[in-house]
N, C-alpha and C positions, 0 to 999 in steps of 0.2 A: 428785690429787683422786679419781680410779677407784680407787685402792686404797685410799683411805679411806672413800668412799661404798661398794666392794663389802666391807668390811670383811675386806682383806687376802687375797680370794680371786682379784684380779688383782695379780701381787705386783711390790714393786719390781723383784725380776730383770726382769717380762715389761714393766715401763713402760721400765725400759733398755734392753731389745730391741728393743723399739719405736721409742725414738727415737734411737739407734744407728744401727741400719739404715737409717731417715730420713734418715737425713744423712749415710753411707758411698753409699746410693745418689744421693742427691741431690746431695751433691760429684762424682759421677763425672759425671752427667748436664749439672751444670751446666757442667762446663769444655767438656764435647764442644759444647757448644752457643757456648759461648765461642769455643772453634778455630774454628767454622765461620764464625762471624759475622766473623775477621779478614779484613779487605782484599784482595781478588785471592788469597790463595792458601790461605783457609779450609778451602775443600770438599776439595781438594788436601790439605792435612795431615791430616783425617780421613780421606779413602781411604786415605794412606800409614799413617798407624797402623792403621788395620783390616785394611790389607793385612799388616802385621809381625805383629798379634795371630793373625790368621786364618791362615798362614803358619807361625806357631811351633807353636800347637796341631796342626795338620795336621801339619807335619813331626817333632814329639816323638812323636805319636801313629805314623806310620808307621816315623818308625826307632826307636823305643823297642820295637815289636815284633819290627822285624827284628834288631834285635841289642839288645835290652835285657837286662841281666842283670844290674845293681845299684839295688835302690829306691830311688830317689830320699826318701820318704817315707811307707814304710808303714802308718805309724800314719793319716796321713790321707785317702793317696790310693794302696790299693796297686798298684797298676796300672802307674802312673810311675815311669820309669828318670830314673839319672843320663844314661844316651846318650841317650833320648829328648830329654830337657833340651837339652843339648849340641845334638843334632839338631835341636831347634828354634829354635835360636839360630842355628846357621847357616845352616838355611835359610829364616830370617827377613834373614839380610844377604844370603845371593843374589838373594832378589825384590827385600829392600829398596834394595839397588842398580840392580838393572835399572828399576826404577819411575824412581830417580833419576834413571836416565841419561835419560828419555824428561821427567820433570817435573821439573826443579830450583829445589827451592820453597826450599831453604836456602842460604845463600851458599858453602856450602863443602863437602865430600863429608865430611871430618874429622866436622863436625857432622850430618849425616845418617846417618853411621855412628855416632854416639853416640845418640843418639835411636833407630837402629835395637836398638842393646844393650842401652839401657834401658827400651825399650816389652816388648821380647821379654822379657827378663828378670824382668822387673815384673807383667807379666802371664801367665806362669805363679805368679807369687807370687801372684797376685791369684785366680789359678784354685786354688790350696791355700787360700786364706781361705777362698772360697767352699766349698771342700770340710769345712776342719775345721767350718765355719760348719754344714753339714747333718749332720756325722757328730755332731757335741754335742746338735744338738737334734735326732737319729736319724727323719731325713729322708730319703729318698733322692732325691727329683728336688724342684727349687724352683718348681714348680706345673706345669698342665697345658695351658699353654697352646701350645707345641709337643712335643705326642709322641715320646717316644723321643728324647728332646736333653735329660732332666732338666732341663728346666723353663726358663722367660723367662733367669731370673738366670742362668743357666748359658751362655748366649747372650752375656752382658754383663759377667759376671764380669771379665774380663781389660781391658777397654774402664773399664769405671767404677772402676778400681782406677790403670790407667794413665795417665789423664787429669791427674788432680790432680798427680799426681808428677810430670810430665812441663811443667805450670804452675808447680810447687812451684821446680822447677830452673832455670825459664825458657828451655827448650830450644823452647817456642811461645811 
């Protein structure tokens, strides 16, 4: 209805941005909220995934500098190694084991190391969306509401990308 009332000067591209976005953010939001609300061990799976996300980004980013030296994806994200990658994956299953050891919210270690592989993994995919996401619509941080951390989304990127897939496969 906007691009036909503004006579095409809000155009469909920006009405599918619009509601894209609404609803890639809104699916990730809504499962985290999901997790939480399960029985006895909600809060528990949302620390342990924020613990894998927070953990892989941290760990890609320090050994991708100390020994990075194949881009992982220069077009999107040059900065990112495939050793960072790598790096972040596994020391995403060192924390995300020792969490284990202390909170065993999954029946079986097998399955928390799947879950550990696919949060990590997924959410660096979810931090290159978010990247080609700003680099297409030549953004460089997704707003201002924490400085110097390129923006809210950039905080949530990996969380709200993670979630649904992680629902998708019934690993929560």
């Amino acid at each position: 209805m906007l691009t036909v009332l503004s006579k095409n000067k809000f155009t469909f591209d920006e009405v599918g941005f619009v509601v894209l976005s609404s609803v890639y953010v809104g699916f990730g939001f809504h499962y985290l909220l999901m997790t939480r609300e399960i029985a006895d061990i909600g809060m528990w799976l949302v620390f342990f995934v924020l613990i894998i996300i927070w953990t892989t980004d941290s760990g890609a980013y320090f050994i991708g500098r100390a020994f990075g030296k194949h881009k992982l994806w220069p077009d999107i994200s040059p900065k990112k190694t495939v050793e960072g990658a790598i790096g972040g994956i596994i020391s995403a299953v060192v924390l995300g084991t020792i969490f284990y050891w202390f909170f065993p919210i999954f029946d079986h270690y097998f399955i928390a190391l799947f879950v550990m592989l696919v949060a990590s993994t997924f959410g660096q995919l979810g931090d290159l969306v978010e990247s080609a996401l700003k680099r297409h619509y030549s953004v460089k941080d997704s707003g201002t509401v924490l400085p110097g951390h390129g923006g809210i989304l950039d905080r949530f990127d990996s969380l709200i990308y993670v979630m649904p897939i992680l629902h998708l496969l019934q690993l929560i």
